[in-house]
N, C-alpha and C positions, 0 to 999 in steps of 0.2 A: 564577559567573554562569549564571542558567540559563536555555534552550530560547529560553521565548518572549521574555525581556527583551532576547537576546540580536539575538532575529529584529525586531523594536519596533526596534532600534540600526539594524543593517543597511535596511529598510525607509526608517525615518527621514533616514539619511543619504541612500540612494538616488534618492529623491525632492527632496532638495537639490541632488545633484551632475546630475541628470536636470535639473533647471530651471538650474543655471549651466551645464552644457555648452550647452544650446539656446539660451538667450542670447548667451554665448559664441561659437555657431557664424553665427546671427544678425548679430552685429556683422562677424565675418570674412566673409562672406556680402557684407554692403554695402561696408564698407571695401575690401577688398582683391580680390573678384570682381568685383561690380559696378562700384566706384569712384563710387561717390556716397557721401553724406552719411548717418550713422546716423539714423535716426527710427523711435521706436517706433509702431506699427500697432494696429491691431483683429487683425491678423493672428499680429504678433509677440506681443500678450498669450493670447490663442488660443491660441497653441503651446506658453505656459509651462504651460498647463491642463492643455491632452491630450496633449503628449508625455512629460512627466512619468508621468503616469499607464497610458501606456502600455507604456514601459520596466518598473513595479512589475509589473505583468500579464505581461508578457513574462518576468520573472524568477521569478513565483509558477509561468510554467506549465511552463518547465523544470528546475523543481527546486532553483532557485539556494538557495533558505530551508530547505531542509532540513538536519537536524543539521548545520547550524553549529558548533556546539562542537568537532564532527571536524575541522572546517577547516583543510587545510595550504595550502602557495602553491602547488602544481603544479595541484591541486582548487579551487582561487581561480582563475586563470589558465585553465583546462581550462571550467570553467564561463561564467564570464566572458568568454571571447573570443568560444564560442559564440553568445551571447545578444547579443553586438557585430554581432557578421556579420548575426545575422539580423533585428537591429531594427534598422540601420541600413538596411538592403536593404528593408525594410517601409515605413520614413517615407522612403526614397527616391522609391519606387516613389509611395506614398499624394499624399505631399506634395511633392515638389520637379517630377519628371517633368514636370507640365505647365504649368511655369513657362515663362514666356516670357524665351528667351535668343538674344545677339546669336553666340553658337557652342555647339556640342553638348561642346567640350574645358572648356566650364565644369562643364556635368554631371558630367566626372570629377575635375574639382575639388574641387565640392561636396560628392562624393561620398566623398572623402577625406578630407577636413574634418571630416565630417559624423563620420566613423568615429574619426578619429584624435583631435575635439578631446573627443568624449564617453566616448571608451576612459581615455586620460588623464585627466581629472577624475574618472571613477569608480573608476577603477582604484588610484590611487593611498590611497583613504581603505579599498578593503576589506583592501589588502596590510598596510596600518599597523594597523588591528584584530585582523588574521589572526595578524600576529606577535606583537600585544599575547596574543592566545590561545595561539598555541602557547609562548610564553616563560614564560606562566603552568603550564602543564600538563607541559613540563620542568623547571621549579625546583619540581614538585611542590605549586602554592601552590593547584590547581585539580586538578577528573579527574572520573570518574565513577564514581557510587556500583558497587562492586565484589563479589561475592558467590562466596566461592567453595565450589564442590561438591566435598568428599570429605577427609576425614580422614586420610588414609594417611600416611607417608613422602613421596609424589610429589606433594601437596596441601605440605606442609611446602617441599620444593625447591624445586614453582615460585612460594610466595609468597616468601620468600626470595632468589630470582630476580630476582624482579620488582621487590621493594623494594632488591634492590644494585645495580640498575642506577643508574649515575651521571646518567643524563636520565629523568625521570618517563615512563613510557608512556603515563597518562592513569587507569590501574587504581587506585581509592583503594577498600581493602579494608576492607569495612564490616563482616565477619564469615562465618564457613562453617558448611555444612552438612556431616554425614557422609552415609554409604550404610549401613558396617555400624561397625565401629569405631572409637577417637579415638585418635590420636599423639597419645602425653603432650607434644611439642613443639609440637605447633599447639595445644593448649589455651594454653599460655604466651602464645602469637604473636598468638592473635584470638579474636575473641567467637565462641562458639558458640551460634549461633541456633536449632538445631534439626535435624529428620533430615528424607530426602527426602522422607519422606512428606507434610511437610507445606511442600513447595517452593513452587506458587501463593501459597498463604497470606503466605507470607515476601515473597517477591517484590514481592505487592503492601502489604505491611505496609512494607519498608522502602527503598519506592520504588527498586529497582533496576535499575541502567541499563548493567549488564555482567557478563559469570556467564563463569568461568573453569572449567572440568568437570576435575577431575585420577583420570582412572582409567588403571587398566592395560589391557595391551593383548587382555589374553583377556578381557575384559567387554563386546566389542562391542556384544550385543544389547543390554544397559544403559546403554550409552553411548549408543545412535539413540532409547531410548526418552525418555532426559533431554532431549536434543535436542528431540522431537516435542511436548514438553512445555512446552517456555518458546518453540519457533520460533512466528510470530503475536505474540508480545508486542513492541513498539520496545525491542529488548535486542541486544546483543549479543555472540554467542555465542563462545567460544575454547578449545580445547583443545589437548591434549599434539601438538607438533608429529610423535610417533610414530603416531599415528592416521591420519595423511594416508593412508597404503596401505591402509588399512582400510574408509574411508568415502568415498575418493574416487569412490566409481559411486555413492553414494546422496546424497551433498549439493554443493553447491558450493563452492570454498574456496579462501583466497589468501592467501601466506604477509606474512605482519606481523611486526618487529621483530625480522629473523634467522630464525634457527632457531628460538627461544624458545616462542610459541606460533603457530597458525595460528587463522583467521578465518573460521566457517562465515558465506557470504556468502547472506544471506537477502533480497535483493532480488528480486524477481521480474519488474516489469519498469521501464522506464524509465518516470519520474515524468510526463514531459509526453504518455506514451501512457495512462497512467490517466486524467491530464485529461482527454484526447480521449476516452476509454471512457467515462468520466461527461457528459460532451457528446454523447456517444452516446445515452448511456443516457435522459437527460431528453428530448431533442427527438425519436430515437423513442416512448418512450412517451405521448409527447403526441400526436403522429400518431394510433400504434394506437389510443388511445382515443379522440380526434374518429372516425376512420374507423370503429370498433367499436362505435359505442354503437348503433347498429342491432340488432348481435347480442347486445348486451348487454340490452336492451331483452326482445328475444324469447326468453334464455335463463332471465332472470328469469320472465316467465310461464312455459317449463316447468318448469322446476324449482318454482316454485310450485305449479305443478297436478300434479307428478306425487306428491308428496305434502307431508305436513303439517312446519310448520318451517320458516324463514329462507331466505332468495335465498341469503346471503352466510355461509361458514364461516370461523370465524377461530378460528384455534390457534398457540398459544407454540410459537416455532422459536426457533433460539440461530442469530445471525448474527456476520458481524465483530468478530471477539478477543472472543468468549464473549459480546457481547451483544445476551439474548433482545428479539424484539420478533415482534410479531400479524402472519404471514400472510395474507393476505386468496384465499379461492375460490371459485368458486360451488360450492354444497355438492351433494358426489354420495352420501350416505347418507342412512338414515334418521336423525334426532333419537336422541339419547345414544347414539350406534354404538359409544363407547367407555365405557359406565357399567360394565365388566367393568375396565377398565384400559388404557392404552396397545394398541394392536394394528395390525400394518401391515395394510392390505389385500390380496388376494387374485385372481388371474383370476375366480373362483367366488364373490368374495365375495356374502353372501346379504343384508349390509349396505348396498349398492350399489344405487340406484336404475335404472331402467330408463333415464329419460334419462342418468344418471351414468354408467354402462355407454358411452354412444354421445361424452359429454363427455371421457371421459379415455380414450378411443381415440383424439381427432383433440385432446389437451390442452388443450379449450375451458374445462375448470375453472379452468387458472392465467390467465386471459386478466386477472383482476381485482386480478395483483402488477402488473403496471402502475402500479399507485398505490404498492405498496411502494417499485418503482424510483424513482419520482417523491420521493419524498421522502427516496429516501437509502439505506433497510434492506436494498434487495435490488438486483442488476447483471442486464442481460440474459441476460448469460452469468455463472455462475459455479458451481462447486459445490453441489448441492442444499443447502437447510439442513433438520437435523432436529430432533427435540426431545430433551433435555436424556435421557431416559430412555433412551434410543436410542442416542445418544453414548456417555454412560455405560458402556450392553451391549460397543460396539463398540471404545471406547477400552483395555478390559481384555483383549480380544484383539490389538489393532493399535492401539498408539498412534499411531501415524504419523497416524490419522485425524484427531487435531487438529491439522493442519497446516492442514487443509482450513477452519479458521476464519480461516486470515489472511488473507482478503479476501471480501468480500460475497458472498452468495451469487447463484445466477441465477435467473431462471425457468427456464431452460433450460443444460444442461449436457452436455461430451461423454461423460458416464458415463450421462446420461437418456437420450442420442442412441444411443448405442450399445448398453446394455441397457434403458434402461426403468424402470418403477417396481418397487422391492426388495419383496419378500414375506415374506423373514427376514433375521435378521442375516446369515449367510451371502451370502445375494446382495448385502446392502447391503454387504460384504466387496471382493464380486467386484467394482460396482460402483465402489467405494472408489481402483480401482487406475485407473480412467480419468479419476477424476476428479485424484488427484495426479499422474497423465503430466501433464494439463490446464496444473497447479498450477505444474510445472518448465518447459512451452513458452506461457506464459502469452504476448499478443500481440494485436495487434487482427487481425490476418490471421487466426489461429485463431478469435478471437469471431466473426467474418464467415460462413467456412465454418462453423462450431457453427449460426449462428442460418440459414443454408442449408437446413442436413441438416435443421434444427426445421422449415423450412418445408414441409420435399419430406413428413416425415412426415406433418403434418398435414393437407394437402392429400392423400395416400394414406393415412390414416386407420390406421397400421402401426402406433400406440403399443403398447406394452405396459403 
């Protein structure tokens, strides 16, 4: 069963057991609070509408819907109680509060009620699916498509491994990739698909939704490079439980299934704070831009007159999990500044207009991704995004740098904040390293101070 049909189930029912606990609570409510007679309302059909729909929302923004298919009962349970507490405490607060009651001990009646008869009807139909999935994914009859990296002897042991265990772990091995060459036993064992080199390609060729790495323990740098290389895709990642001592200061990670293999945890931060980020993200740039269009207005005419060509510069950047889309700026060069080929700019550039000079000192060119955030391509905060030719340069020296695609990029960033705009690959290097600190203390507290620091710049005119 997969993803979405899976989340369409859950949804589905949710929205069921949300409209029979509120009825449900409804009738205990009159019966046995109040002690009057049941009768339905304007009120009571009201509640089957919006509280239903409320709960769905409350569940999309904590993360209840995401991989599903992982789903154990402690992570059922763990999620679920949460989402109790705090939508009961909402339609307390919302709805019941300013009822008119003949004691305030009813309040904590209802309150109870409220929690207890809706925990129960929900609860019971996610534990019965939950087990329906995990009972599938130990007898093996279910799992996730499995890929595994490296040809060796130790490629050979942990599939092996993996397939004697007497309960499925969830790994259904679709076939491997080598590094350098093939054990004549893993050709017997699985399909060989091809060499690293052509790892993306495979990946997305044969939909892969978990990649097992089996290298030894002197390849480290080849092992963080594999890693930098599939992290940003919805995969995930596992290797040799001998590697914890190796890459525990560079990635995060939690041990799974024993000793057997470990779990680089590539979450970065809690689901219901991205919401909020994105919630951020729209309703200020909807601000700036009412508030803005003054400036907008006036920076158009100079850059108009300061010479010939377009208000607005738009060039292909590569955003979130490698996909490109049109930055939007007000353009600070002359027309074809790049007819030689890619080139970053320069403090001295001779390509730089005079008002451009004074716009990307106080960053009044990016002021026009406001519309990228607005629709989705870019975050206030996040990572610079660059172009594909650029990447390219930088990926062959430090891969690590495509990590930096696993979430939208920003107008602003603490690698822009702290050095400014890159000149050569080199600096965009140096740059590189504040933007992954950024990547691993990911948070809304951090975007806050980041879009601070952007302001004090701007206002002191200190860009580089």
């Amino acid at each position: 069963m997969n993803q979405k049909r899976l989340k369409s189930i859950f949804v589905l029912i949710d929205l069921l057991t949300a409209t029979l606990a509120w009825a449900a609570f409804f009738y205990f409510r009159k019966i046995y609070v109040e002690h009057v007679d049941f009768e339905t309302s304007e009120r009571f059909y009201l509640g089957m509408i919006i509280v239903p729909i409320f709960w769905i929302a409350l569940y999309f923004f904590l993360g209840t819907y995401n991989n599903l298919k992982r789903m154990y009962f402690m992570r059922v349970l763990s999620f679920s109680m949460r989402s109790f507490v705090l939508g009961t405490l909402a339609i307390f607060f919302f709805l019941i509060l300013d009822d008119e009651i003949p004691s305030h001990t009813y309040y904590y009646n209802l309150l109870f009620a409220l929690f207890l008869i809706h925990s129960l009807i929900t609860l019971i139909p996610r534990l019965i699916i939950t087990y329906y999935i995990v009972q599938r994914i130990r007898n093996k009859k279910d799992g996730f498509r499995t890929l595994l990296i490296g040809g060796s002897s130790k490629a050979v042991d942990i599939f092996r491994e993996v397939e004697g265990l007497p309960k499925g772990t969830g790994s259904k091995f679709i076939g491997f990739i080598n590094l350098n060459g093939i054990d004549n036993d893993i050709s017997n064992l699985m399909t060989h698909l091809g060499h690293i080199d052509e790892l993306e390609r495979i990946i997305d060729a044969y939909d892969v939704e978990e990649v097992i790495i089996a290298l030894d323990s002197s390849e480290q740098e080849r092992l963080k490079n594999i890693i930098a290389r599939i992290q940003g895709r919805d995969i995930k990642i596992k290797i040799s439980a001998n590697m914890y001592d190796l890459l525990s200061g560079s990635v995060k990670m939690t041990n799974i299934f024993g000793a057997l293999l470990i779990e680089v945890n590539d979450e970065i931060m809690p689901h219901w704070q991205f919401v909020i980020k994105r919630v951020m993200d729209i309703i200020a740039s909807i601000i700036a831009m009412a508030i803005l269009l003054p400036v907008y207005i006036v920076l158009a005419i100079m850059v108009k007159s300061s010479s010939k060509g377009p208000v607005f510069f738009l060039q292909e950047r590569i955003g979130k999990n490698g996909v490109p889309f049109d930055i939007i700026k007000f353009r600070t060069m002359v027309v074809d500044a790049e007819k030689s080929g890619p080139q970053l700019s320069s403090t001295h550039d001779k390509r730089i207009t005079n008002i451009g000079k004074f716009m990307r000192k106080v960053r009044l060119d990016e002021i026009p991704q406001f519309w990228n955030v607005i629709v989705g391509e870019m975050s206030l905060v996040g990572p610079r995004p660059e172009r594909q030719f650029f990447i390219d340069k930088i990926a062959e020296r430090e891969p690590q740098f495509l990590q930096l695609t696993k979430v939208k990029p920003g107008i602003t960033s603490w690698g822009q904040v702290k050095f400014g705009y890159a000149e050569n690959v080199d600096e965009m290097l140096q740059r590189m390293k504040y933007d992954l600190l950024y990547l691993k203390n990911m948070s809304i507290a951090l975007d806050l101070k980041i879009l601070l620091y952007t302001v004090v710049i701007v206002f002191k005119g200190s860009g580089k």
